[in-house]
C-alpha positions in Angstrom: -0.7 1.8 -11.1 1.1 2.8 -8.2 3.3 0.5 -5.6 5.7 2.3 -3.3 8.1 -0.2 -0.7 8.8 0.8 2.3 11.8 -0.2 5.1 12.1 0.1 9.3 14.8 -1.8 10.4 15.3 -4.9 8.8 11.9 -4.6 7.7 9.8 -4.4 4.2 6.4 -3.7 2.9 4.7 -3.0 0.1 1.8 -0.2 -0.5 0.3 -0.3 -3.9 -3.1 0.4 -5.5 -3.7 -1.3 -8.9 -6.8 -1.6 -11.4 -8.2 -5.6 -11.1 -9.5 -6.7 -14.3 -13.1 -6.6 -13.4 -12.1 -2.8 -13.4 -12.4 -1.8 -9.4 -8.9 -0.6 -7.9 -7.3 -2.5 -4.8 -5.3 -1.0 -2.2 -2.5 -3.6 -0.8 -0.7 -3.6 2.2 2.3 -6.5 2.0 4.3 -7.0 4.6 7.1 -8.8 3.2 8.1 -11.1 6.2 4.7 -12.5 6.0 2.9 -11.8 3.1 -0.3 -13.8 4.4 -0.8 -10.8 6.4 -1.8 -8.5 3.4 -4.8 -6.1 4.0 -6.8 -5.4 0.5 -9.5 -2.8 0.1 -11.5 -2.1 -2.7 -12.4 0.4 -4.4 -15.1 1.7 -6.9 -12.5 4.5 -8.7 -9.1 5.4 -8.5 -9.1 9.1 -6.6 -10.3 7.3 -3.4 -8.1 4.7 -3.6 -5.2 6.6 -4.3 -6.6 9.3 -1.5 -6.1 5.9 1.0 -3.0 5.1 0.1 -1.9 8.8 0.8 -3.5 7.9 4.2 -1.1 5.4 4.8 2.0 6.5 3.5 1.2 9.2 5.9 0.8 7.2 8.7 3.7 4.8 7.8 6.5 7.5 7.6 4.9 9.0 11.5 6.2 5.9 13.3 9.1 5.3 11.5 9.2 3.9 8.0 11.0 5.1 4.7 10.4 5.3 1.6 12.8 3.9 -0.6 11.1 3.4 -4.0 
């Protein structure tokens, strides 16, 4: 539904909400040097997951990281 990556340095990780098949909405925070360290959190509907991800981008992009896609 929606996954923007983001760099710092040598850096990656991945923010992305998407719609599971039981029909809840997940927001997922990959960091791509370890990928085991993912935080999910559900969601009943799509505005407040999407409103959380917002949060983080936010956050993200005050200590440091880009956006690149």
């Amino acid at each position: 539904m929606l996954r923007w990556l983001f760099e710092r340095r040598d850096s990656a990780l991945t923010a992305e909400v998407d719609l599971t098949p039981s029909g809840t909405y997940e927001l997922r925070v990959v960091p791509h040097w370890d990928v085991s360290r993912a935080v999910v959190e559900p969601f009943g509907g799509p505005v407040d997951a999407l409103q959380r991800h917002a949060e983080i981008a936010k956050q993200l992009r005050e200590v440091g990281w880009t956006r690149i896609y």
